[in-house]
C-alpha positions in Angstrom: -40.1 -106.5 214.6 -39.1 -102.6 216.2 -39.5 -104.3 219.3 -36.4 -106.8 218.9 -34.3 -104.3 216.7 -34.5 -102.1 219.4 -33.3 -104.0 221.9 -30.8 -106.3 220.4 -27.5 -106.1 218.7 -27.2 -106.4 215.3 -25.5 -110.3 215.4 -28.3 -111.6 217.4 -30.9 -110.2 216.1 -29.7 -111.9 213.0 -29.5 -115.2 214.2 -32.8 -114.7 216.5 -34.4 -114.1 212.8 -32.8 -117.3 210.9 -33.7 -119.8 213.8 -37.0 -118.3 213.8 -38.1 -117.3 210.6 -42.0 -119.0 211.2 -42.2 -117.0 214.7 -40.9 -113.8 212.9 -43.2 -114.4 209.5 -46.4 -114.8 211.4 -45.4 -112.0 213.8 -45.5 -109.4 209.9 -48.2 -111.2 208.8 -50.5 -110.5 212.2 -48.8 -106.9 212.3 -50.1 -106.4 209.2 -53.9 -107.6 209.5 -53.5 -105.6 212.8 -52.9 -102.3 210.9 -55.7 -103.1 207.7 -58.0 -103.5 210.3 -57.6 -100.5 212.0 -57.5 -98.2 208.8 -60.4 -100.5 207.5 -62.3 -99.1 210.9 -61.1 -95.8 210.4 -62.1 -95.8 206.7 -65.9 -97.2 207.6 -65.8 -94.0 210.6 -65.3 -91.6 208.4 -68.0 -93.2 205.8 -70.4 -93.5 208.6 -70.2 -89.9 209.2 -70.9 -88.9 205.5 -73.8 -91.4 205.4 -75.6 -90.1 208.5 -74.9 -86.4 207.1 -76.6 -87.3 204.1 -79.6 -89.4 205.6 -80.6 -86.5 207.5 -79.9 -83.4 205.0 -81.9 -86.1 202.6 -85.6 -85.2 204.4 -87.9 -83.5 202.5 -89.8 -81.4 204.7 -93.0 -83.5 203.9 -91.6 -86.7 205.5 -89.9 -84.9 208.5 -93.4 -83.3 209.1 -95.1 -86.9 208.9 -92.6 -88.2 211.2 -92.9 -85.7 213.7 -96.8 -86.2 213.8 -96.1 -89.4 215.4 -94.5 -88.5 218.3 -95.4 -84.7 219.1 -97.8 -82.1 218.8 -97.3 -79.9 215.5 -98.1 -76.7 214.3 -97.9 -75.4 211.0 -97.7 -72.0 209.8 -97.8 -71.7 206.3 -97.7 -69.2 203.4 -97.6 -71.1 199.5 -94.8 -72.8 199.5 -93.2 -71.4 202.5 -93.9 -73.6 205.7 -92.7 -73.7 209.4 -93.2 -76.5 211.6 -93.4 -76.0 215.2 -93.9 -78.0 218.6 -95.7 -76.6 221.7 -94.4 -79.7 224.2 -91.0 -78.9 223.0 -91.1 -75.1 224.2 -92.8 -73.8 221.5 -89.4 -74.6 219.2 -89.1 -74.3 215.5 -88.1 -78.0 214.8 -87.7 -77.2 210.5 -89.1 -75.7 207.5 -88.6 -75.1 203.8 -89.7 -72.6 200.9 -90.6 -75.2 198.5 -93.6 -77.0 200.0 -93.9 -80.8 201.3 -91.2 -81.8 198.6 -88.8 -79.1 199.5 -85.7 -79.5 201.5 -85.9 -79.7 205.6 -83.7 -77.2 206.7 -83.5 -78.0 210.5 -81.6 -81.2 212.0 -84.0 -83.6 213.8 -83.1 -86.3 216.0 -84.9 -89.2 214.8 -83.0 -92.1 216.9 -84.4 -90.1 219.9 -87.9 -89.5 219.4 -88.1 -92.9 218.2 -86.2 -94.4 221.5 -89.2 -93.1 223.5 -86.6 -92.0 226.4 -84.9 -89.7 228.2 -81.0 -89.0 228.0 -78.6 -87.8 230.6 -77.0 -84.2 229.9 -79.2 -83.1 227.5 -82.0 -84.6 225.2 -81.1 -83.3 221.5 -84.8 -83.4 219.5 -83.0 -81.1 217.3 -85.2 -78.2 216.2 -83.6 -75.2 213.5 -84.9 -72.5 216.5 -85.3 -73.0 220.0 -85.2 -71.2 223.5 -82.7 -71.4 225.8 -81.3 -69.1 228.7 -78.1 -68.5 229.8 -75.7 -68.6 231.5 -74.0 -72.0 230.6 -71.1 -72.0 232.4 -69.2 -70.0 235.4 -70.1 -68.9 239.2 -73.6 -68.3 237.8 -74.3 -71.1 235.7 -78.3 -72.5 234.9 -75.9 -75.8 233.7 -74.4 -77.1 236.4 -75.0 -77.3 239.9 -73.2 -75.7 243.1 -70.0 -76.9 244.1 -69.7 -79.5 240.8 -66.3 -79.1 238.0 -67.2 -77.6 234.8 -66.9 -81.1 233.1 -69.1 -82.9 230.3 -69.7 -85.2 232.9 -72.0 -82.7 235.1 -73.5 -80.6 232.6 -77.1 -81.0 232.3 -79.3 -78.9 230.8 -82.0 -77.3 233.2 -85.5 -79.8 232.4 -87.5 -76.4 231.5 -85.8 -75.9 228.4 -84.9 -79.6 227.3 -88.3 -81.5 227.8 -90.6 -79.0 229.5 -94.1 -78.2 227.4 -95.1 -74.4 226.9 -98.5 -73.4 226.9 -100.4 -73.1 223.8 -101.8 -69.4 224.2 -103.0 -68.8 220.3 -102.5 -70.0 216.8 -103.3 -69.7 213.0 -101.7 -70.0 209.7 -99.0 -67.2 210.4 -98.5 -67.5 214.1 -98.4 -69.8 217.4 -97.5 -68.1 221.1 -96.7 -69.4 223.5 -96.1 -69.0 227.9 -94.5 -70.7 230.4 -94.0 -69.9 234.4 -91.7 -71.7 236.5 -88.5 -71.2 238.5 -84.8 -72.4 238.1 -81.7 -71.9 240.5 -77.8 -70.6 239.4 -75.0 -72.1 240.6 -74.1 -69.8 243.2 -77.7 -71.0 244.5 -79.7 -67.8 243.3 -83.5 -68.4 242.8 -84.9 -67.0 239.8 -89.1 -67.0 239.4 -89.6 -66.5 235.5 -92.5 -65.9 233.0 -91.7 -67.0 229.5 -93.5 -65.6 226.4 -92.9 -66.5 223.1 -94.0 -66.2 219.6 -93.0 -67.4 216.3 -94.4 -65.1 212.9 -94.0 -66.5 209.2 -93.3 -63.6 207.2 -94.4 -62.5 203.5 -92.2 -62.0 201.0 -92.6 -58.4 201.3 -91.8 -58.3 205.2 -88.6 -60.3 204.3 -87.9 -57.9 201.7 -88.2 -55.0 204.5 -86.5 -56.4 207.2 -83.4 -57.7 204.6 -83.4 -54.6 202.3 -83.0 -56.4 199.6 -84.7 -58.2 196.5 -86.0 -61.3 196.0 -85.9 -62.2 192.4 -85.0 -65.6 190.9 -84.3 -67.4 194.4 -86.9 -69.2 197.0 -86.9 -67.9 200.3 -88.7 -68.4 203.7 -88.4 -66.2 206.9 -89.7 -66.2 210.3 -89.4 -64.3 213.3 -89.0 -65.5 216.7 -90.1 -62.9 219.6 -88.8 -64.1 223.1 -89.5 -62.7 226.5 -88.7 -63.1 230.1 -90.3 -61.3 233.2 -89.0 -60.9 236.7 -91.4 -63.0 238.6 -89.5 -63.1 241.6 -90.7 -60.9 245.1 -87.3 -59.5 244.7 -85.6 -57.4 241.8 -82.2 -59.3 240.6 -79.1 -58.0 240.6 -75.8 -58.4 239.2 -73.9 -59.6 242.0 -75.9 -62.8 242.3 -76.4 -63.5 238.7 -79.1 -62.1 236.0 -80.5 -64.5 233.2 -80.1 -64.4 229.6 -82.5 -65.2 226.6 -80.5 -67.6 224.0 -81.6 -68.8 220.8 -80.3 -71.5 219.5 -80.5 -72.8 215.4 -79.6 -76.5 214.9 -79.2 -76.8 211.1 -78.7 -79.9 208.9 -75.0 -79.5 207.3 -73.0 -81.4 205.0 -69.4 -81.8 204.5 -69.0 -78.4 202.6 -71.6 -76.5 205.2 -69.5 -72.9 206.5 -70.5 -70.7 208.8 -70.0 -66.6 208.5 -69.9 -64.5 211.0 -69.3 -60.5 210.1 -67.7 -58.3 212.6 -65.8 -54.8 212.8 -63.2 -54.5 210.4 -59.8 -55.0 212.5 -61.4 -56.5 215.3 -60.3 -60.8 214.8 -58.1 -60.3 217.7 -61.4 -60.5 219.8 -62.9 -63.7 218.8 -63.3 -66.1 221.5 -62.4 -69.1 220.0 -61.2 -71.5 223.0 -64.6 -72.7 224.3 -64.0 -76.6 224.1 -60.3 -75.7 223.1 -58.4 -73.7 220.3 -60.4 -74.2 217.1 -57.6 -75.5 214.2 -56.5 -72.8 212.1 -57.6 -75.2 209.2 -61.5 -74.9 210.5 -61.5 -71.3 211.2 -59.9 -68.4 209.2 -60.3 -64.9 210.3 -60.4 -61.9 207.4 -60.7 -58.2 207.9 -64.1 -58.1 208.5 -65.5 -61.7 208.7 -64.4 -65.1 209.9 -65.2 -68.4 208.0 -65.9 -71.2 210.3 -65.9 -75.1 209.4 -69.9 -76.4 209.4 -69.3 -80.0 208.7 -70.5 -81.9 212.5 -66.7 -83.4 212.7 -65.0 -81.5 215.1 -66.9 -80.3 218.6 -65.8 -76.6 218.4 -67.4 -72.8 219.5 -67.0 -69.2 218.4 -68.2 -66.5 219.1 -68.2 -62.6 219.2 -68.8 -60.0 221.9 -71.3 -57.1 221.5 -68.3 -54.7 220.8 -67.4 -56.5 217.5 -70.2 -57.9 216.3 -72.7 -57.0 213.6 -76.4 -57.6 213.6 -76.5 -60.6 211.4 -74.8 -63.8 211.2 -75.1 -66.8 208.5 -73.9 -70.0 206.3 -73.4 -71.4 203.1 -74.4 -74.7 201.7 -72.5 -75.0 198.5 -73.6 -78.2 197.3 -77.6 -77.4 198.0 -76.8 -73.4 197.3 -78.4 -72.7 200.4 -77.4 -69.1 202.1 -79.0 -69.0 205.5 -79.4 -65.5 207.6 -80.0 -64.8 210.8 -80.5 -61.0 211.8 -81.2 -60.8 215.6 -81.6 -57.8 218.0 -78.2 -55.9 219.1 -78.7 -53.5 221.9 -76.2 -50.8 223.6 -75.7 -52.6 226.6 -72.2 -54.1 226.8 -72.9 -56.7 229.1 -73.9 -60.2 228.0 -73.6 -63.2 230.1 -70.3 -65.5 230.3 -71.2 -69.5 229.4 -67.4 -70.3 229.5 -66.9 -73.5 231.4 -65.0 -71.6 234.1 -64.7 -69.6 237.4 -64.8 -66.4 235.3 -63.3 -62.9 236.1 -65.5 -61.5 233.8 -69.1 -63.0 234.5 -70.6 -60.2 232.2 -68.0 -59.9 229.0 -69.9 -62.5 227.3 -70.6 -62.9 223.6 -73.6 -61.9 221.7 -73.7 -64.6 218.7 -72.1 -67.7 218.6 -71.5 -70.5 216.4 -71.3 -74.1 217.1 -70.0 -77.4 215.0 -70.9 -80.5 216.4 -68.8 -83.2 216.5 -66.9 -86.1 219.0 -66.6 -84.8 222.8 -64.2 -86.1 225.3 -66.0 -88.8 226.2 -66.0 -89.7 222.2 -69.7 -89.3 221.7 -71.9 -86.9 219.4 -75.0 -85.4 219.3 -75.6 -85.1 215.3 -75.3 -84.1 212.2 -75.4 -80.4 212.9 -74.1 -77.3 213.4 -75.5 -74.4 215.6 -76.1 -70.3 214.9 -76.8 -68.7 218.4 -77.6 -64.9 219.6 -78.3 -63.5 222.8 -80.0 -61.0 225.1 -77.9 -58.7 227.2 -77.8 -59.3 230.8 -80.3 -57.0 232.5 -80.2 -57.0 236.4 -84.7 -57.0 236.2 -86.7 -55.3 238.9 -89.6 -57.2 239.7 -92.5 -57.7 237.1 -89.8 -56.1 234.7 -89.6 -57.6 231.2 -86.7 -58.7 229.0 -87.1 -59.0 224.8 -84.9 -60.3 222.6 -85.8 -61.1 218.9 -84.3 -62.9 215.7 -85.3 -63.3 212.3 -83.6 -66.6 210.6 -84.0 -66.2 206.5 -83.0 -69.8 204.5 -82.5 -69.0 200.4 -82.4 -71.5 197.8 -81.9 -71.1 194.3 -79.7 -72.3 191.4 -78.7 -69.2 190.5 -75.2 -69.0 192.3 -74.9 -65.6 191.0 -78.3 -64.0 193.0 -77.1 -65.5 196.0 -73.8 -64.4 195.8 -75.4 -60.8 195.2 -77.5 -61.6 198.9 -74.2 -63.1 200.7 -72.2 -59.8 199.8 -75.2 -57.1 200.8 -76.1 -59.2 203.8 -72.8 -61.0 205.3 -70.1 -58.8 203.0 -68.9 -61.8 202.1 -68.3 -63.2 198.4 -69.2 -66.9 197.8 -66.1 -68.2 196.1 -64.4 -67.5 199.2 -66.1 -70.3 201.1 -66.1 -72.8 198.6 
């Protein structure tokens, strides 16, 4: 109907209209169906999304554990009620775990389409895992992500094979412990040759380790802690330096979310004007509010967007909020005095080395209109350390999930540990 009001005068569109009143009553009725289909699409999108948010954050961590057992090697450390599950052919990654036994709830995402599809995907394959090891840089003239000469596009990132689907080595185990070692080499995209020894070990703590590390008490909630000790040594017959590019250890947190799932990240008080939050473009005011001396980022697997906060501003723990579960997870990793930290911006950088030490990540449609899952990521990093050969490199995290239904303890945890109160985020 715009289409012939647009174009044609008042008197003739008139009589166009009387003399064709079937032609024009079939033309609103088809418009019409046109349009109730497409919100009736967008309407079964949006419940799609909710409904594959809830089948995964549904798990117990029984039933994820019994699934996994059919497809990969397992190993789980476990302390009462408080249980980690982790998988050597997967690099030694934490893929969930829980602090109320089999029937408590899975904290980290898993990708069951994929281990049940039995193949291999291009870019990336996304098992999932709540903890895993990665190395950086992503992006720029030293990437590990793309190769020499290629744009900085979805379309030619691909993650390096020795941390997607590469198996570590199985060096010792028992009910607290699994570590684990890996040798091999990988090139940067200005064609540098690194020669790399990987160690790594995952530790379940007690409840009095988590007490000590935290500084803080316990009582009336359910808690589960582990830390995750990484390593990498100069292997090469050369020492590296900065002009070619220096690695990075990155750990990486996949966590299932829901549609009220936020992430907190604390930093210096004054300091929002040095967020970085234009990795896969400006993040919406609406999913990322910046206070004084926090930021509050959107959890919720909807909308593909990255923060994240350089050494200078950021504090030594990081964290989220499940308001509907009352989950308050923590992550306290390593901050060192070094000021450099590797660039993963999808760029030719200026600044290869003013880099961010923790990061957040919401998954969520990419350009190409595709997702991973149900997810959203907490990250830290090592600094960037030019090593001299057989030099090592450590860089350690302790991730802390807290569960209870008294709102009021955990708010008491989310103000000591993040400084944040939890009526804010709801």
């Amino acid at each position: 109907m715009k289409f012939f009001l647009f174009y044609c005068n008042k008197k003739s569109t008139l009589n166009f209209i009387q003399q064709n009143k079937i032609i024009v009553k079939n033309i609103c009725i088809y418009s019409f169906i046109f349009i109730c289909a497409i919100v009736s699409c967008n309407q079964k999108s949006i419940k799609t999304t909710a409904e594959i948010q809830t089948k995964d954050s549904s798990r117990t961590y029984g039933e994820d554990r019994d699934f996994l057992k059919k497809y990969t090697d397992i190993i789980e450390l476990s302390n009462g009620e408080s249980k980690v599950l982790v998988a050597p052919k997967l690099q030694g990654r934490v893929m969930t775990s829980t602090c109320q036994g089999d029937v408590g709830y899975s904290y980290g995402w898993i990708n069951y389409s994929l281990f049940e599809s039995g193949k291999y995907m291009d870019h990336i394959n996304a098992y999932g895992g709540e903890e895993r090891f990665w190395m950086g840089p992503e992006g720029g003239q030293f990437a590990l992500f793309f190769k020499k000469g290629d744009p900085f596009d979805i379309k030619h990132w691909q993650t390096p094979g020795i941390i997607d689907t590469a198996s570590f080595d199985l060096t010792e185990s028992n009910s607290s412990l699994a570590r684990f070692t890996k040798k091999f080499e990988i090139e940067n995209y200005s064609g540098t040759r690194f020669s790399v020894n990987v160690d790594r070990e995952i530790k379940l703590l007690d409840v009095e380790a988590i007490k000590n590390i935290l500084g803080i008490s316990l009582e009336d909630v359910n808690c589960v802690g582990y830390q995750s000790s990484n390593s990498i040594t100069n292997n090469s017959n050369v020492d590296w330096n900065l002009e070619n590019g220096v690695l990075s250890i990155w750990l990486l947190s996949m966590i299932n979310t829901s549609l009220t799932s936020t992430i907190v990240l604390p930093y210096k008080t004054g300091q929002a004007n040095f967020v970085n939050d234009t990795y896969f473009g400006k993040v919406p005011k609406e999913r990322l509010i910046k206070y004084d001396s926090f930021l509050v980022f959107k959890g919720d697997a909807n909308y593909r967007s990255k923060i994240g906060l350089p050494p200078s501003i950021a504090k030594e723990f990081t964290g989220s909020f499940d308001s509907v579960r009352n989950i308050l997870t923590i992550i306290k990793f390593e901050k060192t005095q070094i000021e450099k930290y590797v660039n993963s911006m999808w760029e030719n950088q200026k600044f290869p080395y003013k880099g961010d030490v923790v990061n957040a990540y919401n998954d969520g449609p990419n350009e190409n209109g595709n997702r991973l899952g149900s997810f959203y990521e907490l990250e830290s990093s090592s600094p960037a350390v030019a090593l001299k050969k057989n030099e090592k490199l450590i860089h350690k995290q302790n991730i802390f999930h807290i569960q209870t239904k008294n709102k009021k303890a955990l708010n008491v945890l989310a103000l000591q540990l993040l400084g944040v109160d939890l009526n804010i985020l709801k």
